[in-house]
Structure formats: structure tokens, C-alpha cells
N, C-alpha and C positions, 0 to 999 in steps of 0.2 A: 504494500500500500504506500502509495508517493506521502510525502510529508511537506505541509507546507514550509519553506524558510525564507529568507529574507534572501535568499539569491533568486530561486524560481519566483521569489516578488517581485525582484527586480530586472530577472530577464523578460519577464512577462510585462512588465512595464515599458523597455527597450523593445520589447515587438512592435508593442502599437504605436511606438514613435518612429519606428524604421518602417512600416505599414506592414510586417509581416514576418513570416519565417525566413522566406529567401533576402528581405535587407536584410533583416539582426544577422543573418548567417553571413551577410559579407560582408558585413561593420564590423563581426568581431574574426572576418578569417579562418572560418570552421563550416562545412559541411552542416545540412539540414539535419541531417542523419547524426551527427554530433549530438546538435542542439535540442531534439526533440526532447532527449530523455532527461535534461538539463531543465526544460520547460516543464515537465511534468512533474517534477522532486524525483523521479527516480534514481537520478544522477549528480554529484552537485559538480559544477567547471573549479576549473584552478582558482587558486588568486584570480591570476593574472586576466583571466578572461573574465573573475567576477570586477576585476576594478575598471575595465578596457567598459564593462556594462555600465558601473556606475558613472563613469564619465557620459556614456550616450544619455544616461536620465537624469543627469544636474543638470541645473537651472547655470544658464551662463552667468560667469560672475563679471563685476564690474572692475574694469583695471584700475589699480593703483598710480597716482601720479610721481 
């Protein structure tokens, strides 16, 4: 049984800003087939692939002068 966590939170949030499976799959450089099981908790990604996510779903920040 998948379990929810704050990474399938937030790749599931990174879907619907990339419009779907096949962007988030080539925003973050992995296969659909990677991602699926990553989106459903079955699977959790790396770091590296959870932080490459949270950058797709921060809010742009404002530069410092």
C-alpha cells in the first residue's frame, strides 16, 4: 500500500505545474516509467531528484540588491 509523504506531495504538485507526466519526466531527466512509482508512494527518488522537485514548486524568490 503506497504511503503518503511529502515527496509524492510534492512531485504530485510538480506535475500539475509541468502539465503532466511526460514534463515533470523531462524537468527532472528520468523516464515516465521512473516516475510513476515515485508519484504513487510506492517508491521514494533521491535527494537529488526530490530537491531538483522542490525547486520546480517554489515560488520564485525576489533578488537581493
Amino acid at each position: 500500500m503506497p504511503v503518503e509523504t511529502s515527496q509524492n506531495r510534492t512531485l504530485n504538485r510538480a506535475l500539475k505545474i509541468c502539465g503532466g507526466a511526460i514534463g515533470l519526466a523531462k524537468a527532472l531527466k528520468v523516464s515516465v516509467e521512473t516516475l510513476t512509482p515515485w508519484l504513487s508512494g510506492h517508491q521514494s527518488p533521491s535527494a537529488e531528484i526530490y530537491i531538483a522537485t522542490l525547486k520546480l514548486v517554489a515560488p520564485p524568490r525576489a533578488k537581493l540588491r
